[in-house]
C-alpha positions as CSV (number, residue, x, y, z in Angstrom):
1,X,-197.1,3.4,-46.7
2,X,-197.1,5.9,-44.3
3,X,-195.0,8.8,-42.5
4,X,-195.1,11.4,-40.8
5,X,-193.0,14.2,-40.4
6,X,-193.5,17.7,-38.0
7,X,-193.6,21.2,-39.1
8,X,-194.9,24.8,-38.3
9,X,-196.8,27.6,-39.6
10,X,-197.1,31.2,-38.5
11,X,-200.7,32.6,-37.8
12,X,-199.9,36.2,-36.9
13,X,-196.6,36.7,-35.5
14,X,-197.3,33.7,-33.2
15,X,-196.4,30.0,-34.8
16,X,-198.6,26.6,-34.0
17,X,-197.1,22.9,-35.0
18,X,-198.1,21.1,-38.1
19,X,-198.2,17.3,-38.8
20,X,-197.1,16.6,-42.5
21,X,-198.9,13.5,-43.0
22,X,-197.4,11.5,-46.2
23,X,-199.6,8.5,-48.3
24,X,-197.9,6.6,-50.7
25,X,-200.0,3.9,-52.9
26,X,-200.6,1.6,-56.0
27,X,-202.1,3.4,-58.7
28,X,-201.5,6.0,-61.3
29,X,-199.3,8.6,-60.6
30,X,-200.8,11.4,-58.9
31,X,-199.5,14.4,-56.1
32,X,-202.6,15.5,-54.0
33,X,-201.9,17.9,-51.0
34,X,-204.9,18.5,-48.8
35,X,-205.3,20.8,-45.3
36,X,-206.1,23.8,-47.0
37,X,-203.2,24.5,-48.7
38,X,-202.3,28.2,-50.5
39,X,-201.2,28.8,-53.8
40,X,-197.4,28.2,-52.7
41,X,-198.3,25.3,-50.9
42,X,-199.4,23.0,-54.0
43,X,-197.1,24.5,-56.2
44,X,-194.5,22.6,-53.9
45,X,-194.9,19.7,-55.5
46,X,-193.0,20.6,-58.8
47,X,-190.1,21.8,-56.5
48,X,-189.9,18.7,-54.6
49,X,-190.3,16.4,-57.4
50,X,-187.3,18.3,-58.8
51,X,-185.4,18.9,-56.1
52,X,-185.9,14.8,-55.2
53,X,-184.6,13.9,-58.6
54,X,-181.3,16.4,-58.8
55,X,-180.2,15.0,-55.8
56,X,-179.8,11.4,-57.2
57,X,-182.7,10.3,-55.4
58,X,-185.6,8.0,-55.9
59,X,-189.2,9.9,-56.6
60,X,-191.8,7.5,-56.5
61,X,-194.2,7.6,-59.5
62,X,-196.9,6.2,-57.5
63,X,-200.4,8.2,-56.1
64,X,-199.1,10.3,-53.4
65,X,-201.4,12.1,-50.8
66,X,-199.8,14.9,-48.5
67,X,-202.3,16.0,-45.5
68,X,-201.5,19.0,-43.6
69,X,-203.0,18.7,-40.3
70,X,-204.8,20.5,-38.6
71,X,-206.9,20.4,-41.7
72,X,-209.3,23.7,-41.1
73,X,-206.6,26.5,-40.9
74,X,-205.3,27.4,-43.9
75,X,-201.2,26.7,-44.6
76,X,-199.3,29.5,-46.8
77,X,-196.2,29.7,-47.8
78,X,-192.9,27.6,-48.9
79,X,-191.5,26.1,-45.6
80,X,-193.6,22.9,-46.1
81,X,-191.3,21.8,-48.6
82,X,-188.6,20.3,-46.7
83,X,-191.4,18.5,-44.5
84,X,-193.4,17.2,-47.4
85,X,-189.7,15.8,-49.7
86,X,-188.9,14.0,-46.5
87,X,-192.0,12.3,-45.9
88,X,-191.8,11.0,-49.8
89,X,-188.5,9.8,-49.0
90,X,-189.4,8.0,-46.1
91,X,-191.9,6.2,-47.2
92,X,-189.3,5.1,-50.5
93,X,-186.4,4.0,-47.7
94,X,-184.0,6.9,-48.1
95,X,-184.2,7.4,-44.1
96,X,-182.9,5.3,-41.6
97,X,-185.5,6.1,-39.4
98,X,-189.3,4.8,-39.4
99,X,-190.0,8.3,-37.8
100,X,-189.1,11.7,-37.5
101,X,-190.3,12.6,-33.6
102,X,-189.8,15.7,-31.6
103,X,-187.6,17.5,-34.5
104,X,-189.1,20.3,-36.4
105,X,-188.4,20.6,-40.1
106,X,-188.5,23.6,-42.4
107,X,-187.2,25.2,-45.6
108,X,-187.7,26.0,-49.0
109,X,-186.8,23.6,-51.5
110,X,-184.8,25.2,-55.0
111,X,-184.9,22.2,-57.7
112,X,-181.3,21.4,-57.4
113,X,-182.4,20.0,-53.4
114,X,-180.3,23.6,-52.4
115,X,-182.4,25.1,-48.9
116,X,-184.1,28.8,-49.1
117,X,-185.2,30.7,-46.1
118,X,-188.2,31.3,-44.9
119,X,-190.0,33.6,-42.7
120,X,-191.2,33.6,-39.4
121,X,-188.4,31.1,-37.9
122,X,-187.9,33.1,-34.6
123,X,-191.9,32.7,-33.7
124,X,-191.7,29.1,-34.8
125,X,-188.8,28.3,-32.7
126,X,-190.4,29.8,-29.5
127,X,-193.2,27.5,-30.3
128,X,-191.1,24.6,-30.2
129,X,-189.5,25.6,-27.0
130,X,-193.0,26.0,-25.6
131,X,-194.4,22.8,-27.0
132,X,-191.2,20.4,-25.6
133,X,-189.8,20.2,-29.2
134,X,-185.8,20.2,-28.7
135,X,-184.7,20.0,-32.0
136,X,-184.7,22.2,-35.2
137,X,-183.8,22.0,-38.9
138,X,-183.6,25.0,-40.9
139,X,-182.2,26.7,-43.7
140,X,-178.8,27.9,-43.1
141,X,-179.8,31.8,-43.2
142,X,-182.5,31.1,-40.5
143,X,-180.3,29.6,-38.1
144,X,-179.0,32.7,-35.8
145,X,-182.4,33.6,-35.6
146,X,-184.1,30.8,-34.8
147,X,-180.8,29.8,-32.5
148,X,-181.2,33.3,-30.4
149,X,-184.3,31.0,-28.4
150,X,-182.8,28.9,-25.6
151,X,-183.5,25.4,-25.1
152,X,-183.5,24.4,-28.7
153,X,-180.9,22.9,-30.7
154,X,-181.0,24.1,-34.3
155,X,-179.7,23.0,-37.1
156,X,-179.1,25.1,-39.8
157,X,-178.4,23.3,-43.3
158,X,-177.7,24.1,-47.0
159,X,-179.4,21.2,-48.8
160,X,-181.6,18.6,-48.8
161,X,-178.9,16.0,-48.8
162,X,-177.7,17.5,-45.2
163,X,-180.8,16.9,-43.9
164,X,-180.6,13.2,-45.2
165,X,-177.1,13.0,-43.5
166,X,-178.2,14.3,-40.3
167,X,-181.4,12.1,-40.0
168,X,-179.1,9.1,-41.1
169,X,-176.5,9.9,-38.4
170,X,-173.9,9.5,-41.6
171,X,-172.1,12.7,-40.8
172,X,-172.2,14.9,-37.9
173,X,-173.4,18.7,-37.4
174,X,-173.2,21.2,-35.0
175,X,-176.2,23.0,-33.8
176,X,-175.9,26.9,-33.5
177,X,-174.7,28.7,-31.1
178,X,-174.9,32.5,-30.6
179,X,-174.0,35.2,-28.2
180,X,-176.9,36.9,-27.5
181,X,-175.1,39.6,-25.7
182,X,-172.8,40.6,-28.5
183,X,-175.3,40.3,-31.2
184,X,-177.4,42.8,-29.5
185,X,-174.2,45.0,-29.4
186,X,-173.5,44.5,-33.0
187,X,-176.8,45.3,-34.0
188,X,-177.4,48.1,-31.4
189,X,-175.1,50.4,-33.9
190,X,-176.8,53.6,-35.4
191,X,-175.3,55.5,-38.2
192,X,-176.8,58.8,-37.6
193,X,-176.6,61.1,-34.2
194,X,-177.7,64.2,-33.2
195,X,-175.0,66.1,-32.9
196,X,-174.9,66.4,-36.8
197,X,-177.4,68.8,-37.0
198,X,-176.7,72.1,-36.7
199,X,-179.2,74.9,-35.9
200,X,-182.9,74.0,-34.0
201,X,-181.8,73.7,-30.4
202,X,-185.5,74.5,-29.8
203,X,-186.3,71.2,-32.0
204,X,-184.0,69.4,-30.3
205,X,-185.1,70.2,-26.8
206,X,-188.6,69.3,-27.9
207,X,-187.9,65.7,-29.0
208,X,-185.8,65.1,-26.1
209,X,-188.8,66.0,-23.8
210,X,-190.8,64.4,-26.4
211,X,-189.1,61.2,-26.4
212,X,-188.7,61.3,-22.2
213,X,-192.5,60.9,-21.9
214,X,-193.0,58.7,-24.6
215,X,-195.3,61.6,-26.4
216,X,-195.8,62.3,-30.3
217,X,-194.8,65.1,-31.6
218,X,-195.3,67.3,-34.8
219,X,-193.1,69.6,-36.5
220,X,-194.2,72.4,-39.0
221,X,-191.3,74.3,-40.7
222,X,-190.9,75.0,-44.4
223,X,-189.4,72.6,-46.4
224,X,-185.1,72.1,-45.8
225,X,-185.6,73.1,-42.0
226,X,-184.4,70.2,-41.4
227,X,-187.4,68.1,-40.0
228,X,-186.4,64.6,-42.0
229,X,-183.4,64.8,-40.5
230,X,-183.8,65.4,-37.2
231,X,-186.8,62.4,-37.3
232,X,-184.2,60.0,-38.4
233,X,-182.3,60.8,-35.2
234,X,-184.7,60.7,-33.0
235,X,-184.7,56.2,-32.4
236,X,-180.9,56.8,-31.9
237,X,-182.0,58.9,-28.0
238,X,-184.6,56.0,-27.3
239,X,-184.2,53.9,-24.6
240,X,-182.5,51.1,-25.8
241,X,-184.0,47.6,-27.2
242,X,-184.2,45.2,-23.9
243,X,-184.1,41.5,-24.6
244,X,-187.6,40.7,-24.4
245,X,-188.2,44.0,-27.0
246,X,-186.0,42.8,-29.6
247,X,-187.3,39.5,-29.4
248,X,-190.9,40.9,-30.3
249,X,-189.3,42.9,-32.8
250,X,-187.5,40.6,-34.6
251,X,-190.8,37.9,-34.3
252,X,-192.6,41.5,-36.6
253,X,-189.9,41.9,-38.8
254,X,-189.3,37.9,-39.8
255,X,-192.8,37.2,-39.9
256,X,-192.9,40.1,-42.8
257,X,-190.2,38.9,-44.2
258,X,-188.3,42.1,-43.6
259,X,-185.6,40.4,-41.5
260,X,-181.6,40.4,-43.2
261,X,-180.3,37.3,-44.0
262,X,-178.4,35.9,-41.7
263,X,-179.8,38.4,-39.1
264,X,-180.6,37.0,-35.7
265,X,-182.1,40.1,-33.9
266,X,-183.0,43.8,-34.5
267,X,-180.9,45.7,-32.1
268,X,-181.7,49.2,-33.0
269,X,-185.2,50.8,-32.6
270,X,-187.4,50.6,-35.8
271,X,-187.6,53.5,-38.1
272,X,-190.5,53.2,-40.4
273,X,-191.1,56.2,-42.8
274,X,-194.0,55.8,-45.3
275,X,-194.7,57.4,-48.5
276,X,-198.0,59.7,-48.1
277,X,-199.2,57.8,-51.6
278,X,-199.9,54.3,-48.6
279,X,-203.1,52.4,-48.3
280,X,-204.9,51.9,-44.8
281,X,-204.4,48.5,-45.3
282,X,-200.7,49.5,-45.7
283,X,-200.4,51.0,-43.0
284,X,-202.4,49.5,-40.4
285,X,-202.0,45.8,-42.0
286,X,-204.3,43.3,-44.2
287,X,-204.7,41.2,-46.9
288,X,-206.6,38.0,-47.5
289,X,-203.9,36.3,-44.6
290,X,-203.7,39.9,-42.9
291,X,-199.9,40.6,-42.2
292,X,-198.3,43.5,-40.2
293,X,-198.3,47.0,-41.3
294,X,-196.3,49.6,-41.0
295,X,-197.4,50.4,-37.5
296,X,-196.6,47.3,-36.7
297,X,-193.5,47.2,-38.2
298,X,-192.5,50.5,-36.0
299,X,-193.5,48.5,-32.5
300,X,-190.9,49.5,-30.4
301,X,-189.6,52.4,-32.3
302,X,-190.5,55.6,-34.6
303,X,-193.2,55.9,-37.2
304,X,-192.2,59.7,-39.4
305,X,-195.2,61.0,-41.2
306,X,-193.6,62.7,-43.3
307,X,-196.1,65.6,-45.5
308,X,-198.8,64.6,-42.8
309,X,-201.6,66.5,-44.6
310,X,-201.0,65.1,-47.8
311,X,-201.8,61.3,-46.8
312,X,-205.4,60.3,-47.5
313,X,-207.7,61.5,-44.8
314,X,-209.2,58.0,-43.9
315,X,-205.5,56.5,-43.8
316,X,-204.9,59.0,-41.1
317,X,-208.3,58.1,-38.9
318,X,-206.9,54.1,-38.8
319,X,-204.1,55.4,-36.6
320,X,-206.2,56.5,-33.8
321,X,-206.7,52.5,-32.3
322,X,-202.8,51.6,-32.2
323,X,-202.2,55.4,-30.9
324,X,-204.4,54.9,-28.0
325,X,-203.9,51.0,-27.8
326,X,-201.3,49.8,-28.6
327,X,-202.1,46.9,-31.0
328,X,-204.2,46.2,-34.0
329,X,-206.7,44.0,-35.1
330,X,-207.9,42.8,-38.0
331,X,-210.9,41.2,-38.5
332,X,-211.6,38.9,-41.6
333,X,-214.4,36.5,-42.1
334,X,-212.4,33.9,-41.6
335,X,-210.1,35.0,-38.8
336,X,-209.2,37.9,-36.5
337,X,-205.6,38.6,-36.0
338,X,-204.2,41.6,-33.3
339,X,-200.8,42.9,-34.3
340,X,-198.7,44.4,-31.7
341,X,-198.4,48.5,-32.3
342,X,-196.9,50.3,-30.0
343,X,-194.4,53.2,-31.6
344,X,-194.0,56.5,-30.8
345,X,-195.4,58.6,-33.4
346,X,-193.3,62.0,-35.2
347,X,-195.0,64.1,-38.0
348,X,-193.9,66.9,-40.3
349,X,-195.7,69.1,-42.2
350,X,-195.4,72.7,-44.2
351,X,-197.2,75.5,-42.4
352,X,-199.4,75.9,-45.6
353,X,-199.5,74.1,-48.9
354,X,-196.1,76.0,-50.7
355,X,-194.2,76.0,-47.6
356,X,-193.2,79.4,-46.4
357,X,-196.1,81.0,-44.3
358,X,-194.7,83.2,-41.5
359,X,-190.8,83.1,-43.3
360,X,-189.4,85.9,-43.3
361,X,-187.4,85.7,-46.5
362,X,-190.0,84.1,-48.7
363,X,-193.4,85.4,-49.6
364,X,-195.8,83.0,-49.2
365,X,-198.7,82.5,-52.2
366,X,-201.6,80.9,-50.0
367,X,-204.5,82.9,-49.1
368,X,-206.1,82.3,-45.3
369,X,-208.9,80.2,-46.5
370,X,-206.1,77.7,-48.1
371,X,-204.5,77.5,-45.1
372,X,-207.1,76.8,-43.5
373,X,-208.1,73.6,-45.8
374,X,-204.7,72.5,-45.6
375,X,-204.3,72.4,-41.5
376,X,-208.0,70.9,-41.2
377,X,-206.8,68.0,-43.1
378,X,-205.6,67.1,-39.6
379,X,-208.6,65.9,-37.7
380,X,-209.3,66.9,-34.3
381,X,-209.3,63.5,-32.6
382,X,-205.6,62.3,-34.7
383,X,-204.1,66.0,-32.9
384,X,-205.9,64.8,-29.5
385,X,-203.0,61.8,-29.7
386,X,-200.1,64.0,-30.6
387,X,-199.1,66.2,-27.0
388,X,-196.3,68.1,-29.1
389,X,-196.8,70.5,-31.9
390,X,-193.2,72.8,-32.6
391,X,-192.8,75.4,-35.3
392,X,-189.3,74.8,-37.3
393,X,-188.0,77.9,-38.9
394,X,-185.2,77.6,-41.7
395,X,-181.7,77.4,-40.5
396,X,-179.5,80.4,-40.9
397,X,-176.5,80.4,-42.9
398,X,-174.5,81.1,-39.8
399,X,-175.9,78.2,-37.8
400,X,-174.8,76.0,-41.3
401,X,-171.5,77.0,-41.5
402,X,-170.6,76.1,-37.7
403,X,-167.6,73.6,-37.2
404,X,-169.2,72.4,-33.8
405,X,-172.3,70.1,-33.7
406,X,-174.3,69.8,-30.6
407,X,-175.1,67.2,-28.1
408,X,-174.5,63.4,-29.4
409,X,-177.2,61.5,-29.3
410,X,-175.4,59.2,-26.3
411,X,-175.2,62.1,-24.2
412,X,-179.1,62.8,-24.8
413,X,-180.0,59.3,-24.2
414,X,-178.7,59.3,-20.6
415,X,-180.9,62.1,-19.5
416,X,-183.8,60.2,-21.4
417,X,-183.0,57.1,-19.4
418,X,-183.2,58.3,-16.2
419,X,-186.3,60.3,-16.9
420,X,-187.8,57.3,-18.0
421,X,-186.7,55.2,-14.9
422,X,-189.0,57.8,-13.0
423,X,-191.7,57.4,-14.8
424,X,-191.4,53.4,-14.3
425,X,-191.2,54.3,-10.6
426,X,-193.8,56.7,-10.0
427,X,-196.4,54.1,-12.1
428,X,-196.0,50.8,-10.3
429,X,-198.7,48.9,-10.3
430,X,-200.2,51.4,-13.2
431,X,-201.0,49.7,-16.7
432,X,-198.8,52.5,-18.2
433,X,-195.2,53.3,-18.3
434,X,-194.6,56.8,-19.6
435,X,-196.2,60.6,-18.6
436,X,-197.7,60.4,-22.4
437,X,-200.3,57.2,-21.8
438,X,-201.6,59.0,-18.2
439,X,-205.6,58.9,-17.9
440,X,-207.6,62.1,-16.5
441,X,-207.4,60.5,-12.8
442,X,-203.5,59.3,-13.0
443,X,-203.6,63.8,-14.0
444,X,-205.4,64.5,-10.9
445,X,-202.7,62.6,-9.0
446,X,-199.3,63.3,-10.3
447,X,-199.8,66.6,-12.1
448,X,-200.9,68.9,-9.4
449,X,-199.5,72.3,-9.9
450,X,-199.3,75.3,-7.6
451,X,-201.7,78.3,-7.5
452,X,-198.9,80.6,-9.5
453,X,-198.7,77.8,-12.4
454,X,-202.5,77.2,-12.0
455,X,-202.7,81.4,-13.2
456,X,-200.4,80.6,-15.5
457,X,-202.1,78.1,-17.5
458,X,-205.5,80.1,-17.4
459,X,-203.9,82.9,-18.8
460,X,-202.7,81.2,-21.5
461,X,-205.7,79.4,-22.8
462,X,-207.4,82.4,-22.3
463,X,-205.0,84.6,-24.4
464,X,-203.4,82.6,-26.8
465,X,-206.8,80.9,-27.8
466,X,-205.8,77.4,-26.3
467,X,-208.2,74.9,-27.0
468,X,-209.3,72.5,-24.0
469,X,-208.0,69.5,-25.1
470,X,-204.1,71.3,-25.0
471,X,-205.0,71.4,-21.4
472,X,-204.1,67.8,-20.6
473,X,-200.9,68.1,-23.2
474,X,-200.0,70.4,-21.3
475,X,-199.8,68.9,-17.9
476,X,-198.3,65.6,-19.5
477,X,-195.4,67.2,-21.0
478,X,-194.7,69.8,-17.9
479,X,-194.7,66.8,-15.9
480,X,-192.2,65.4,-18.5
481,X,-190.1,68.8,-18.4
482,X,-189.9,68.8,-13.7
483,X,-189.0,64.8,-14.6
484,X,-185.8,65.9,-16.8
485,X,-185.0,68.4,-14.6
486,X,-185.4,65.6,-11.3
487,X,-187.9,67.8,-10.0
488,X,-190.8,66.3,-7.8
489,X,-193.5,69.3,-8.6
490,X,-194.8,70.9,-11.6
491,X,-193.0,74.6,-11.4
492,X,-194.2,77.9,-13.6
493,X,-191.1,77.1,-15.5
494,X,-192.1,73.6,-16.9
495,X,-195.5,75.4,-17.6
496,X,-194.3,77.8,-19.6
497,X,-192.1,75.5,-21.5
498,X,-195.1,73.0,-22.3
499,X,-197.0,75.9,-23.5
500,X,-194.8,76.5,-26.1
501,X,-195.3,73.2,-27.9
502,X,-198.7,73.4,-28.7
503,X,-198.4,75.7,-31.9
504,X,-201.6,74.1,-33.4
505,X,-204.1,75.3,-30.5
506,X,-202.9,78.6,-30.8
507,X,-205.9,81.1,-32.5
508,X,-203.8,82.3,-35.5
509,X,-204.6,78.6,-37.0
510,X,-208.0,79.0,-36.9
């Protein structure tokens, strides 16, 4: 006998329909599972025979074949369980039904019939939308975020048995229902702000003109200056998460398995932090199924590099494709997947390897040509994508010991806002949406600058030893600065300012 039952699977952070196809016939018994099924996949059958059994059901000793179509991509994971254990019990007369149509099942199965979570239920119910399906059953921790997709009614269950009562129409459940609008609130809440630092009003200017233009920035300081901290801060001045971004988000997040029970959207911007110890595959993303990195586990918000000299010099080089992309693919021999990647990217380092070169109350121990090493660790293509470099000294005790903060972060995020509404304006009908992602020609048109500001900036790449790519940096962050300020031209002012921030270009590095 047999029946069929429908499922999903996620390839990347997008989801595509599965058939479970289940065989039941005369002959020994025997559980066979074909369509390229993972590790997880055929291990299901001990679960399900289990799970069948602790529920006071019937398990058919008879020669059972599961088919997983389509049969040439490869299924992973445990969400075929649920699928699979109703199929069996169709085909014994334990549903009501002769077939399960346009109703997508998925879950984990625990051996006493009890449903686990799984991942990726936000991509598979916008699948199901897209495909016609109206109808989901998932595990109870999936359902807010499968429910946040419109035009699908989703069921969320604890246990096999549910499932049995809904398909048999012998008890009645509600589908879930959620406010979209106040789960974005609820989740939108930070517990950090700005205005908890005390001390580095010129590190704080520069990631508010940093985070207006959408450019990455790098801070040097020796260590306790405070540069974690004010990293950690810096998603709470984003923009906040639109819809359609925490949607993509939250796809990243469930897909990695990374998403809170119960969860149904990421409402704050990402904060990813690494260790410097990380693989490229790590950070970028891979495996044998590749699955997101930590790039792409930033889309939409901050990646800190925290100690960016000491990560390994080829995890740094994978960076430069998502910095000047936005995505990232992967390429395997039997697949190529592209992650989305689009984060703004902050950096801290030490100004030499023990910390204190240029402080005034510490004696540093490097010599010049260990300094040296230790900057060059930075390639000169990685600082091309990074329009920002600020020097951090160490916060006086006087600056400490002040009872007044500064600016919340709320206050900060309005000015960013607005400059970034400019930017949207000023680059209709542009591929790009912030000052940082301009191209030499969009330069030529929005940054010209005036014959005073034009000596200006000679004068300073000729005496402080500028290089020529800080030339570009320097017009995208002063048009950044006139932005802030509302102003339509590039003034000596905005200039000067952007000059400031390019610390690594200056000769005494070199």
């Amino acid at each position: 006998m047999l029946f069929k039952a429908l499922s999903a699977a996620v390839f990347g952070i997008d989801a595509y329909p599965v058939e479970v196809e289940v065989d039941i016939s005369a002959g020994l018994p025997n559980f066979t599972t074909v369509g390229l099924p993972d590790a997880a996949v055929r291990e299901s059958r001990e679960r399900i025979k289990s799970a069948i059994k602790n529920c006071g059901l019937e398990f058919p000793f008879q020669n059972i074949t599961v088919n997983l179509a389509p049969a040439d991509v490869k299924k992973e994971g445990s969400g075929f369980d649920l699928p699979i254990a109703l199929g069996i019990l169709g085909t014994t007369g334990a549903l009501l039904k002769n077939e399960l149509k346009n109703t997508l099942f998925l879950g984990e199965l625990s051996l006493d019939g009890g449903l686990r979570p799984i991942k990726g239920a936000l991509s598979i119910a916008t699948m199901a939308r897209q495909k016609g399906l109206r109808k989901m059953v998932v595990p109870l921790e999936n359902a807010c975020e499968a429910a946040v997709v419109q035009d699908v009614e989703v069921f969320g269950l604890r246990s096999l048995p549910e499932v049995l009562d809904l398909i048999n129409e012998t008890r009645e459940f509600k589908p879930a229902h959620v406010n979209i609008t106040e789960m974005l609130a609820q989740a939108s809440q930070y517990t950090v702000d700005f205005r908890d630092v005390k001390g580095q009003l010129h590190a704080k200017r520069a990631i508010e003109v940093a985070t207006a233009g959408g450019h990455n920035i790098l801070m040097i300081g020796p260590p306790g200056a405070g540069k974690t901290m004010l990293a950690k801060r810096i998603p709470t001045i984003l923009p906040p998460l639109t819809f359609d971004e925490a949607i993509q988000t939250t796809k990243i997040h469930s897909v990695a398995g990374m998403l809170e029970a119960g969860a149904g959207l990421v409402g704050t911007r990402p904060f990813r932090s690494p260790h410097h110890t990380i693989s490229d595959a790590g950070l970028i993303g891979g495996g044998v199924v590749p699955r997101p990195g930590e790039v792409s586990m930033a889309h939409n918000g901050l990646l800190f590099l925290d100690e960016l000299p000491e990560f390994q010099r080829n995890v740094l080089e994978v960076l430069r494709q998502p910095l000047e992309d936005g995505m990232v693919t992967i390429a395997r021999a039997a697949m190529t997947l592209t992650f989305p990647a689009r984060f703004m990217l902050a950096a801290a380092m030490n100004p030499c390897p023990c910390g204190f070169f240029n402080d005034p109350s510490r004696e540093c121990t490097c010599t010049p040509p260990i300094i040296q090493r230790y900057v060059s660790k930075i390639s000169g293509p990685l600082l091309d994508r990074i329009d920002i470099h600020i020097d951090m000294p160490a916060v006086r005790f006087q600056e400490l010991r002040q009872e007044a903060g500064g600016e919340a972060s709320d206050v900060i995020r309005v000015r960013v806002v607005k400059t970034r509404e400019r930017q949207l304006d000023r680059f209709q009908g542009e591929k790009i949406y912030c000052n940082a992602q301009m191209s030499s020609r969009q330069l030529r048109k929005y940054c010209n600058i005036a014959p005073d500001s034009e000596r200006l900036l000679e004068s300073a790449m000729t005496r402080l030893g500028l290089s020529a790519r800080a030339h570009d940096r320097i017009l995208k962050v002063s048009r950044t600065i006139a932005d802030l300020e509302g102003a339509e031209n590039i003034s000596t002012t905005h200039i000067s300012e952007a000059i400031q921030y390019r610390s690594l270009d200056r000769s005494y590095w070199t």
